[in-house]
N, C-alpha and C positions, 0 to 999 in steps of 0.2 A: 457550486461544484456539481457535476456529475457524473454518471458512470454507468460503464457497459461490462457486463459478465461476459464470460468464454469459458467452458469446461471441456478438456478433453482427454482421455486416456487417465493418467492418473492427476491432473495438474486440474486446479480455478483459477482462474485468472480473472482479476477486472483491469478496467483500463479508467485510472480518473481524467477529466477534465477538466479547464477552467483553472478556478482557486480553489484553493485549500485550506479553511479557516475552521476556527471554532463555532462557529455557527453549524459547519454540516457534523457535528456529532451526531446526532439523528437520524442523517444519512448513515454515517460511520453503523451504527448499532444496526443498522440492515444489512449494510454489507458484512458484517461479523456473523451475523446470524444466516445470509446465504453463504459463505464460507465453512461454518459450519456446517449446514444441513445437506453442502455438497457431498461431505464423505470423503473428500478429495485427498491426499496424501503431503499432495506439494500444494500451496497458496501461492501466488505471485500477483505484486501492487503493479502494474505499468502506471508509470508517473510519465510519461512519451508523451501528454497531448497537457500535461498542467502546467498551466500561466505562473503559478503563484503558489507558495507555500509562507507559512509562518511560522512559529514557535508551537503556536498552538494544535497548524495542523502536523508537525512532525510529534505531538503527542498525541494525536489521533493515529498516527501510524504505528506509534508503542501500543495504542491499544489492540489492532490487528495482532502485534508480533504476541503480546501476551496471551491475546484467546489461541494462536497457534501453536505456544508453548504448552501453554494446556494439557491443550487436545493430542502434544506430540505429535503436530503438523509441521513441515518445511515449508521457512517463508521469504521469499526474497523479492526485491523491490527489482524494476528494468526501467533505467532511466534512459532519457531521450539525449537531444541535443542543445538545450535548452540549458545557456551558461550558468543563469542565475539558477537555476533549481539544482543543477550539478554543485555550485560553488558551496549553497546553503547543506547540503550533503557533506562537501568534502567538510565545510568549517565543522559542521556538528559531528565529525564524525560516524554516520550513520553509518557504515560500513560496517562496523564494531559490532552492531547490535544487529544488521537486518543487512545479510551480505545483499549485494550487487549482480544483477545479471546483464547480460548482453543479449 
């Protein structure tokens, strides 16, 4: 995986790429950590450019929504067009836990 940061106004933004497994936990713990140190009010995950998700990486995304509960930051995920990462959304539910933007 990889990823690009955006900060503007009150909002952080990254945008992941690639796949999304248990493996970038590591990554994951940087971007938590820029997330944080942005200050920022609102966090938003764009999932727009990722191949691939698994189990493992949709509890990598609990661990974002957790440090944003925290902190009392707003976090929401913008998902692309991309069937399979939509479908693996709708089945798990993720809506529930980490609303949706457009």
């Amino acid at each position: 995986m990889e990823y690009t940061t955006y900060a503007n106004n009150n909002e952080y933004e990254v945008l992941l790429s690639g796949k999304l497994l248990f493996d970038d936990m590591p990554l994951f713990r940087k971007i938590i950590a820029d997330f944080l140190s942005s200050k920022k009010a609102s966090w938003i995950v764009d999932l727009t450019k990722l191949d691939f998700i698994d189990s493992a990486g949709l509890g990598l995304l609990l661990c974002i929504k957790e440090a944003a509960d925290k902190g009392k930051n707003k976090i929401s995920l913008r998902l692309g067009t991309d069937d399979k990462i939509n479908e693996i959304m709708e089945i798990s539910k993720f809506n529930q836990l980490i609303p949706f933007i457009e």
